[in-house]
mmJSON file of the N, C-alpha and C atoms, coordinates in Angstrom:
{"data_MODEL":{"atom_site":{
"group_PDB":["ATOM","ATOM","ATOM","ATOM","ATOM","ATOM","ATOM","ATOM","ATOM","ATOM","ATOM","ATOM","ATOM","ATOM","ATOM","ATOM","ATOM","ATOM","ATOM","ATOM","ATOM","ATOM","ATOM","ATOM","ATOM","ATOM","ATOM","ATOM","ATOM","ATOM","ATOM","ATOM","ATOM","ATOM","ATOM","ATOM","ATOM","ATOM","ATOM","ATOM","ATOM","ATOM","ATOM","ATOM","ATOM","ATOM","ATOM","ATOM","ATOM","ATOM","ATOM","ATOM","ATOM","ATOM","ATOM","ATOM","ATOM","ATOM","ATOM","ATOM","ATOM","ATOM","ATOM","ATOM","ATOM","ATOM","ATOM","ATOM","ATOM","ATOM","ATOM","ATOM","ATOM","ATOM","ATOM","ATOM","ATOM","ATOM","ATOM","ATOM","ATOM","ATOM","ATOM","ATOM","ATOM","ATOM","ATOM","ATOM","ATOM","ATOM","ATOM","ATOM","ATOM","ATOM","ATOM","ATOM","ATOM","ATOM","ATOM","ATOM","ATOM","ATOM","ATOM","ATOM","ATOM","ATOM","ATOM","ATOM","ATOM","ATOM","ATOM","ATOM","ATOM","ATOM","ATOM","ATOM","ATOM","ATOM","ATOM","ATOM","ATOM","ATOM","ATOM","ATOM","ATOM","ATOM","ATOM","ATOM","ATOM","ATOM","ATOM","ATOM","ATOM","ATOM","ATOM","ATOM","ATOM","ATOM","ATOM","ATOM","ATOM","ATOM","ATOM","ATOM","ATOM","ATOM","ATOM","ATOM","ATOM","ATOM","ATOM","ATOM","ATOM","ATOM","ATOM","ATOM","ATOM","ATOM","ATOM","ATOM","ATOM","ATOM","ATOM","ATOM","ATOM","ATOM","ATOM","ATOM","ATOM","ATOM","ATOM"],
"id":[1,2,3,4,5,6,7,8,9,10,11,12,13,14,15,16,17,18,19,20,21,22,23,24,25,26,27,28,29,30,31,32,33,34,35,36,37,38,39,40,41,42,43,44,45,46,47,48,49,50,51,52,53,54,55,56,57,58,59,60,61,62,63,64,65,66,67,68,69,70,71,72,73,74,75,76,77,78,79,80,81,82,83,84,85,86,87,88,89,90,91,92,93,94,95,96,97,98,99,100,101,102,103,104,105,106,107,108,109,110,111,112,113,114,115,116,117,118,119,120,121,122,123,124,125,126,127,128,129,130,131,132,133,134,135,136,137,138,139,140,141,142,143,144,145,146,147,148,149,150,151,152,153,154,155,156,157,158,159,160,161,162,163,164,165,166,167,168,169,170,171],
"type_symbol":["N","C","C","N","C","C","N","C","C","N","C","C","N","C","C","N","C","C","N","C","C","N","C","C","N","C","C","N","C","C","N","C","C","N","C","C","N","C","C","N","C","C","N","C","C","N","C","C","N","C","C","N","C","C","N","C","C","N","C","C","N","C","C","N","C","C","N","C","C","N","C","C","N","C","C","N","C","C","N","C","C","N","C","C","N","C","C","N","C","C","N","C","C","N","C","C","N","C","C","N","C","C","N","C","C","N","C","C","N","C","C","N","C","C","N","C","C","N","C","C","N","C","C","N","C","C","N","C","C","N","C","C","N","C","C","N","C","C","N","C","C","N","C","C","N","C","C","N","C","C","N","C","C","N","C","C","N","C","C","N","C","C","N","C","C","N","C","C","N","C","C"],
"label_atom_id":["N","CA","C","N","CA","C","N","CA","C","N","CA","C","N","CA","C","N","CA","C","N","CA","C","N","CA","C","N","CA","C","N","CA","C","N","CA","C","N","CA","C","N","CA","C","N","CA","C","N","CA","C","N","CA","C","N","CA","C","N","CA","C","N","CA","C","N","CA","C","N","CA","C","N","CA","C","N","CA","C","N","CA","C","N","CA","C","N","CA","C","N","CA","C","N","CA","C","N","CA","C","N","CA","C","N","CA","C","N","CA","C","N","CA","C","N","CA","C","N","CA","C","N","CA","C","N","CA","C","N","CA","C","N","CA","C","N","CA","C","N","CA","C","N","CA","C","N","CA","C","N","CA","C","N","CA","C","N","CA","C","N","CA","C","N","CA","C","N","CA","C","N","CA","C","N","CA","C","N","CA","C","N","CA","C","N","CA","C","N","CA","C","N","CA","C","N","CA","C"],
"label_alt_id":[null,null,null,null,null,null,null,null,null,null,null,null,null,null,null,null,null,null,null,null,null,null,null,null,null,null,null,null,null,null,null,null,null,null,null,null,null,null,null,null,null,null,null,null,null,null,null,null,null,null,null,null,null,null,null,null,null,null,null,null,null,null,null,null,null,null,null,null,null,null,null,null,null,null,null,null,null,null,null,null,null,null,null,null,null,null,null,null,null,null,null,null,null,null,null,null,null,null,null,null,null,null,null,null,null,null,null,null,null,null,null,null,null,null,null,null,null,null,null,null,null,null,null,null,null,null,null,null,null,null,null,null,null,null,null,null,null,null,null,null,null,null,null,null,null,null,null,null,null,null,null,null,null,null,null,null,null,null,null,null,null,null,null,null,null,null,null,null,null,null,null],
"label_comp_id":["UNK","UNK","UNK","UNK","UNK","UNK","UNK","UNK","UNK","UNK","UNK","UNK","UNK","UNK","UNK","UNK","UNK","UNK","UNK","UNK","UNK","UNK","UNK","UNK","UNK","UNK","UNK","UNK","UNK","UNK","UNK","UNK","UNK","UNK","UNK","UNK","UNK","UNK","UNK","UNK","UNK","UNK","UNK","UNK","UNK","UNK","UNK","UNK","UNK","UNK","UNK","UNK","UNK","UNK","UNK","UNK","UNK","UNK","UNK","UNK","UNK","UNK","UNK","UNK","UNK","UNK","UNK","UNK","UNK","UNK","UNK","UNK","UNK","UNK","UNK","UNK","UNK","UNK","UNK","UNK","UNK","UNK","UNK","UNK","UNK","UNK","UNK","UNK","UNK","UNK","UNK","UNK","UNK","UNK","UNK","UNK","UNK","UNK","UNK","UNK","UNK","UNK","UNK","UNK","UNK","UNK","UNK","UNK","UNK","UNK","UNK","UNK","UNK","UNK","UNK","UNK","UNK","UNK","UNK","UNK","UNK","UNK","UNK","UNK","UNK","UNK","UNK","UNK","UNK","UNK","UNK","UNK","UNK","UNK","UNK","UNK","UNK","UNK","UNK","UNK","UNK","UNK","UNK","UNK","UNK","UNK","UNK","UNK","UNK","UNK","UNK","UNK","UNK","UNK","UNK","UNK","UNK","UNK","UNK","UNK","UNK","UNK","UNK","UNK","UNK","UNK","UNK","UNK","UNK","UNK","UNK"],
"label_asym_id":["A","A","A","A","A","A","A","A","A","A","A","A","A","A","A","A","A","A","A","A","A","A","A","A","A","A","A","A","A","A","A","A","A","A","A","A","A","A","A","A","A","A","A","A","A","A","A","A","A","A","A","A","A","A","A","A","A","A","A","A","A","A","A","A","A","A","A","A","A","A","A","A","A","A","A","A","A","A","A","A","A","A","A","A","A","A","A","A","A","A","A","A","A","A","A","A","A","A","A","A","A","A","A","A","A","A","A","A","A","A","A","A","A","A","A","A","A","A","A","A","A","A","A","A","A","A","A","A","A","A","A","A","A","A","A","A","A","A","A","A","A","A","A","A","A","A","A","A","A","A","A","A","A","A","A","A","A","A","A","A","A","A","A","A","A","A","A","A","A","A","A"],
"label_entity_id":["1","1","1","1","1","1","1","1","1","1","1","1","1","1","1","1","1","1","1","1","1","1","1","1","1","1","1","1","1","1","1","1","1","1","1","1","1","1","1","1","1","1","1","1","1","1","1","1","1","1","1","1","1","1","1","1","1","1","1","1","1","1","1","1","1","1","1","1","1","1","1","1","1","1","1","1","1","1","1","1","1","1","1","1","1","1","1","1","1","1","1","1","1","1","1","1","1","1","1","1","1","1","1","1","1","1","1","1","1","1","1","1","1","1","1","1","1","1","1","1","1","1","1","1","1","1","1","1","1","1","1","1","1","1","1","1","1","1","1","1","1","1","1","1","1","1","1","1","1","1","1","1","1","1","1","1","1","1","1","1","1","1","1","1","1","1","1","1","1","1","1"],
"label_seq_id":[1,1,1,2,2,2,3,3,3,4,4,4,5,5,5,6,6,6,7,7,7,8,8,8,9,9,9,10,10,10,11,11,11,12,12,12,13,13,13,14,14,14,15,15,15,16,16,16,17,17,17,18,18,18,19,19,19,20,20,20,21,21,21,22,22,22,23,23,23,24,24,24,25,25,25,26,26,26,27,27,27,28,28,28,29,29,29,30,30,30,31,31,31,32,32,32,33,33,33,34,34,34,35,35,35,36,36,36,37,37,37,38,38,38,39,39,39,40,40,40,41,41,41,42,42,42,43,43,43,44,44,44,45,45,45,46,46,46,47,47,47,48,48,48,49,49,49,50,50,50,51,51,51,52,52,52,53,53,53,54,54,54,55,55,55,56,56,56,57,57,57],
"pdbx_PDB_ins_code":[null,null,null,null,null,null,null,null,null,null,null,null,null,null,null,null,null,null,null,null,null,null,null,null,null,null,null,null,null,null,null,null,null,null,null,null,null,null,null,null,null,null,null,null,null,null,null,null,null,null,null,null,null,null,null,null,null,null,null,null,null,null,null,null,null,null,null,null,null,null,null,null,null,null,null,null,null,null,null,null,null,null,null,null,null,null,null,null,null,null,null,null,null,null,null,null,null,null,null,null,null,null,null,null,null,null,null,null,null,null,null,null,null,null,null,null,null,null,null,null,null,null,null,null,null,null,null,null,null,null,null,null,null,null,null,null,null,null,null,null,null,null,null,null,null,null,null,null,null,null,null,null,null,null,null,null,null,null,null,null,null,null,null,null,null,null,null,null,null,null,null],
"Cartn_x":[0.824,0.0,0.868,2.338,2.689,3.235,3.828,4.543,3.344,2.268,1.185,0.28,-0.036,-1.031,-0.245,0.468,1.448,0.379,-0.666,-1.177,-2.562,-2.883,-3.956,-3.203,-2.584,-1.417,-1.185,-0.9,-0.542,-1.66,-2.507,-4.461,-4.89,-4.409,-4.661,-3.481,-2.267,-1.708,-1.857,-1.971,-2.6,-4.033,-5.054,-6.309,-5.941,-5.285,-4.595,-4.249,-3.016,-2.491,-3.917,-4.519,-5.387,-5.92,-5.988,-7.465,-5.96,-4.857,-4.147,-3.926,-3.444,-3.339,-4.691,-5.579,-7.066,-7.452,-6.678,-6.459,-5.676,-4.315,-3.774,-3.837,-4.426,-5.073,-6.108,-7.169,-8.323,-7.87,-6.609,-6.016,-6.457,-6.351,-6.416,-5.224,-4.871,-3.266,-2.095,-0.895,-0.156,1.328,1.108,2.392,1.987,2.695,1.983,2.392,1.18,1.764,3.047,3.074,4.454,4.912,4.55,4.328,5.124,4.656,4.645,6.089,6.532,8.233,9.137,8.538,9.317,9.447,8.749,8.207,9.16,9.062,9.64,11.534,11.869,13.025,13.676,13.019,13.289,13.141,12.266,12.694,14.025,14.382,15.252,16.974,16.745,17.657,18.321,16.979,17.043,16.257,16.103,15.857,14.528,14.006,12.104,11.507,12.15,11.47,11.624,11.855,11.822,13.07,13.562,14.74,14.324,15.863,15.318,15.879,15.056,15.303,15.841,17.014,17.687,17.97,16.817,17.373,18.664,18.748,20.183,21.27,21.383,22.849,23.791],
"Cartn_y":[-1.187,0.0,1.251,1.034,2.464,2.985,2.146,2.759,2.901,1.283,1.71,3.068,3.178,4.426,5.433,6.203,6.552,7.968,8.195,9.35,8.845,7.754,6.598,6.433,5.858,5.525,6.877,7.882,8.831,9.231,9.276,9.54,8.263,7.17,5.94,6.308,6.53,6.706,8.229,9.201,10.021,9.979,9.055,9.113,8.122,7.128,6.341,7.021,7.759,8.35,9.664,10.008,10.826,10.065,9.003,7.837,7.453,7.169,7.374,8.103,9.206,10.349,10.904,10.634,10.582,9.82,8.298,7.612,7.673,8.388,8.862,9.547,10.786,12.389,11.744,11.156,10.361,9.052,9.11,7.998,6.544,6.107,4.832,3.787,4.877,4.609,5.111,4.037,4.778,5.585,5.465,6.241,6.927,7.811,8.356,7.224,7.504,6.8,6.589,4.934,4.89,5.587,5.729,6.642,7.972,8.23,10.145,9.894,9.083,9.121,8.592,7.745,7.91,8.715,9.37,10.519,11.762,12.398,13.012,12.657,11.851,11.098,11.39,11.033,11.335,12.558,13.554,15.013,15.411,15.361,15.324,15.164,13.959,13.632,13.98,14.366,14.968,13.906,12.95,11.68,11.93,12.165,12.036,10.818,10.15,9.031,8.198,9.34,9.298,9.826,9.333,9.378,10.73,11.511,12.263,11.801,12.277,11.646,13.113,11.907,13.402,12.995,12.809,11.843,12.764,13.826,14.703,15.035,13.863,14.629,13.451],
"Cartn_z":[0.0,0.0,0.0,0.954,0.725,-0.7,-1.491,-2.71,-3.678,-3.167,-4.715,-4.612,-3.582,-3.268,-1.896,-2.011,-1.004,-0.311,-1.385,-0.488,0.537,-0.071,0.756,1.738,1.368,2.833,3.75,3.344,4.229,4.95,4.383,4.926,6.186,5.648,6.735,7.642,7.641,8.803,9.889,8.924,9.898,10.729,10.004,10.747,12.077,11.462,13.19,14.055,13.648,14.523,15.52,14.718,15.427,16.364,16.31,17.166,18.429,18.072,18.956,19.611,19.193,19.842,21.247,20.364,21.261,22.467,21.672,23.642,24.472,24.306,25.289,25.63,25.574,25.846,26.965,26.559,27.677,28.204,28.562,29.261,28.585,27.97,27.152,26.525,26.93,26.515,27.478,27.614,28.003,27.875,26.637,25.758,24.631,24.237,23.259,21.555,20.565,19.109,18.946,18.598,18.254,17.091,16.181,14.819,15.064,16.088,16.546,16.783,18.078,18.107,17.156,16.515,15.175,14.213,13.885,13.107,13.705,14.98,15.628,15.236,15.821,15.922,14.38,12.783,11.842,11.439,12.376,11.878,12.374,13.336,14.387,13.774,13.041,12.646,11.151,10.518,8.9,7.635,8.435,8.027,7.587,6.17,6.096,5.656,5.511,5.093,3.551,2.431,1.475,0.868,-0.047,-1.081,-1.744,-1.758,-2.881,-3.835,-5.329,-6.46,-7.454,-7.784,-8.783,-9.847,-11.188,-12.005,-13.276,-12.762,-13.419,-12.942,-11.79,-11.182,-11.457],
"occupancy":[1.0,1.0,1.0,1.0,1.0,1.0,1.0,1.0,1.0,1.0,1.0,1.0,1.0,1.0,1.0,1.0,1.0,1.0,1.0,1.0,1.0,1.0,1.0,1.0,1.0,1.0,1.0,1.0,1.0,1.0,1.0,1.0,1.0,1.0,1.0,1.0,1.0,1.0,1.0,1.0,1.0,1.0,1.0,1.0,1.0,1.0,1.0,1.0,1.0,1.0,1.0,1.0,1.0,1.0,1.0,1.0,1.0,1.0,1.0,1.0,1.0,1.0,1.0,1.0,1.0,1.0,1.0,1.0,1.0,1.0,1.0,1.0,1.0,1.0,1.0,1.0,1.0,1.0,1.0,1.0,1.0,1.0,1.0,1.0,1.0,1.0,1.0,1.0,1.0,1.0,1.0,1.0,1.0,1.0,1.0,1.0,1.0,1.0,1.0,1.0,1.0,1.0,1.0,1.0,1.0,1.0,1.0,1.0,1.0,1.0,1.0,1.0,1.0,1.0,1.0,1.0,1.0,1.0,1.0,1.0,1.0,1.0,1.0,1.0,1.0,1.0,1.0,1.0,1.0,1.0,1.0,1.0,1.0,1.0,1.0,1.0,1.0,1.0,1.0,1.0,1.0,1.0,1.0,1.0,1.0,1.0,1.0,1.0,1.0,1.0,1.0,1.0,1.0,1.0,1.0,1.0,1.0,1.0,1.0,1.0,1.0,1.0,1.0,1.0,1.0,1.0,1.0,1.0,1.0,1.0,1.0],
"B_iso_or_equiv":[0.0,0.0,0.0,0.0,0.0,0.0,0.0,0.0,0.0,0.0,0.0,0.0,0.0,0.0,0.0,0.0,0.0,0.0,0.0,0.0,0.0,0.0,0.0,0.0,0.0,0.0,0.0,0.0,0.0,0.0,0.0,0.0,0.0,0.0,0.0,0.0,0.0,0.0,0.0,0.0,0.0,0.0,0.0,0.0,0.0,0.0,0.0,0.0,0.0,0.0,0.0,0.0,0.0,0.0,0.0,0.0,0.0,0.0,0.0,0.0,0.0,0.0,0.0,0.0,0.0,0.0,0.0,0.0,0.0,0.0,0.0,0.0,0.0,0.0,0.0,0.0,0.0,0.0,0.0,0.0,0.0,0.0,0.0,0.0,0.0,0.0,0.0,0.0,0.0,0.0,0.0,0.0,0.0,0.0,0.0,0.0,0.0,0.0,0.0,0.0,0.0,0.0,0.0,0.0,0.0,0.0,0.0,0.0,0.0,0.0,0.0,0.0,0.0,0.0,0.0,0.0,0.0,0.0,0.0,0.0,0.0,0.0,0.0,0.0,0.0,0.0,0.0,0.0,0.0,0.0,0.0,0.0,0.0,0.0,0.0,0.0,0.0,0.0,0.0,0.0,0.0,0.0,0.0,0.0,0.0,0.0,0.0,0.0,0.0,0.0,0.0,0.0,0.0,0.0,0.0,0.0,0.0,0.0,0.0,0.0,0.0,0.0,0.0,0.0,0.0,0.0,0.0,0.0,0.0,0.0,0.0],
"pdbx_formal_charge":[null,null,null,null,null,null,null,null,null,null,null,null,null,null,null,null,null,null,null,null,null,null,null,null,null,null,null,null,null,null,null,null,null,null,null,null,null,null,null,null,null,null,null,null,null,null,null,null,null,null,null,null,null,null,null,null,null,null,null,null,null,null,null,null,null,null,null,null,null,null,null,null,null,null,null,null,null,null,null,null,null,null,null,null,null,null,null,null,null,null,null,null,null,null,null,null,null,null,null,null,null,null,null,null,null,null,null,null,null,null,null,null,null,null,null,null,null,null,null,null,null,null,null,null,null,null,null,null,null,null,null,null,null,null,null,null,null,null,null,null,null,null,null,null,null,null,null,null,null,null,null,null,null,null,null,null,null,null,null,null,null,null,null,null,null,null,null,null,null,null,null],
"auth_seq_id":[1,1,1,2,2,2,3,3,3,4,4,4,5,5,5,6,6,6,7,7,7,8,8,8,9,9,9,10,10,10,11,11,11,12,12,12,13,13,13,14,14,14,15,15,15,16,16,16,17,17,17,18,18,18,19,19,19,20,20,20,21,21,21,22,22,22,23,23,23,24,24,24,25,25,25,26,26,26,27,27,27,28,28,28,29,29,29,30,30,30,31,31,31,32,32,32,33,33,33,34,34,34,35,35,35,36,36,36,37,37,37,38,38,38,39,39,39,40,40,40,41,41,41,42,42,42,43,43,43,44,44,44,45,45,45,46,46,46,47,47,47,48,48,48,49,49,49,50,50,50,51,51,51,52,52,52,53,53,53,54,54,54,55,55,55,56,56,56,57,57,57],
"auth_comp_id":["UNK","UNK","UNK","UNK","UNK","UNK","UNK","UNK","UNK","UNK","UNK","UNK","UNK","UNK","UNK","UNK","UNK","UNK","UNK","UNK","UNK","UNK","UNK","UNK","UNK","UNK","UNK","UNK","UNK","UNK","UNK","UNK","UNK","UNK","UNK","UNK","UNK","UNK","UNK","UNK","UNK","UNK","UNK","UNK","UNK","UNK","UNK","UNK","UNK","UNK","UNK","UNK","UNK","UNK","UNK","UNK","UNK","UNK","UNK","UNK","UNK","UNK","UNK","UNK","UNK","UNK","UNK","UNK","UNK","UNK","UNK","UNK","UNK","UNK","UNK","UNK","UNK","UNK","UNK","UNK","UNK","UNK","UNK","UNK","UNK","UNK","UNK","UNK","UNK","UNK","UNK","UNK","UNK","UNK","UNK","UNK","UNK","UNK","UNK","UNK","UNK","UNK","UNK","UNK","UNK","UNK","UNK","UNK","UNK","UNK","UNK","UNK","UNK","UNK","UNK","UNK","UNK","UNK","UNK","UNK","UNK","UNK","UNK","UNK","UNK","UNK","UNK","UNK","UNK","UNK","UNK","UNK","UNK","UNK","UNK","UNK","UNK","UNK","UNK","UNK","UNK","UNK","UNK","UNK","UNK","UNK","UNK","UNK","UNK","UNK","UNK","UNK","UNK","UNK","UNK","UNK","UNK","UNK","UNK","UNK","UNK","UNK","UNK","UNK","UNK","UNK","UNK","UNK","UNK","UNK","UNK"],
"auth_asym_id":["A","A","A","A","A","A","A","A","A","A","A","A","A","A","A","A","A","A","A","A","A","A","A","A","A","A","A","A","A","A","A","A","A","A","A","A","A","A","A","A","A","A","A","A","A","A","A","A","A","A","A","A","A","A","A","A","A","A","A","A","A","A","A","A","A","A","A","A","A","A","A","A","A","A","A","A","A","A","A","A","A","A","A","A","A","A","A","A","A","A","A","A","A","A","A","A","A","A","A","A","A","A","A","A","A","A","A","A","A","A","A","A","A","A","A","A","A","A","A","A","A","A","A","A","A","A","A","A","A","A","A","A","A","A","A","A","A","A","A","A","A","A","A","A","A","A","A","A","A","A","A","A","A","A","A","A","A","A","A","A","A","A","A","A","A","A","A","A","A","A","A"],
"auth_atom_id":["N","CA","C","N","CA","C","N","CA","C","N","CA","C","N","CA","C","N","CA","C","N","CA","C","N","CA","C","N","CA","C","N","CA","C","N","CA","C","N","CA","C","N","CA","C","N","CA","C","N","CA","C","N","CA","C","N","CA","C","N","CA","C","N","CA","C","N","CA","C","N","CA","C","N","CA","C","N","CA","C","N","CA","C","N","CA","C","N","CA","C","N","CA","C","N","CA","C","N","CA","C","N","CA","C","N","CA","C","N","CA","C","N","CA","C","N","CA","C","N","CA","C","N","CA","C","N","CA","C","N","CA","C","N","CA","C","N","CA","C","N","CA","C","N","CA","C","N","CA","C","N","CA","C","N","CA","C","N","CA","C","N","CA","C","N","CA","C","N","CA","C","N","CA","C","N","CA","C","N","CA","C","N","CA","C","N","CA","C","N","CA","C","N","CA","C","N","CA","C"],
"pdbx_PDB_model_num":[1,1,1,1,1,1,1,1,1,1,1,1,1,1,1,1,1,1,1,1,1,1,1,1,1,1,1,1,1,1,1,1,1,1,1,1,1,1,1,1,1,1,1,1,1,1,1,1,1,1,1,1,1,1,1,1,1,1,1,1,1,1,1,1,1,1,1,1,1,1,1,1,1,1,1,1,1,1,1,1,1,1,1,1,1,1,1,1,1,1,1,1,1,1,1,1,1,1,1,1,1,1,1,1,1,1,1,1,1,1,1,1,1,1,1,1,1,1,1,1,1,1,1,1,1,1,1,1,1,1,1,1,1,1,1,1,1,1,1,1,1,1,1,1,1,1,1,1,1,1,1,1,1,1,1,1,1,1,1,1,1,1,1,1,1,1,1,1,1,1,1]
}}}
């Protein structure tokens, strides 16, 4: 799903993360999304996830 439809995918992982995010706010949880510290962690680092593509260099 992520390479064939990558913006489906991005839509399904943010609506998770919201429903996550939501049970640890009302205690349901007790850490926040694992998603989020990874996510975090790869801004952090420079790291986005994705290749850039340079097909002229």
């Amino acid at each position: 799903m992520w390479l064939a439809k990558p913006e489906t995918a991005r839509r399904v992982r943010q609506r998770i993360g919201t429903i996550l995010d939501w049970a640890y706010a009302s205690g349901y949880r007790e850490s926040e999304a694992p998603m989020r510290a990874i996510t975090n962690v790869q801004h952090s680092s420079g790291f986005c996830g994705r290749p850039l593509l340079r097909p002229f260099s």
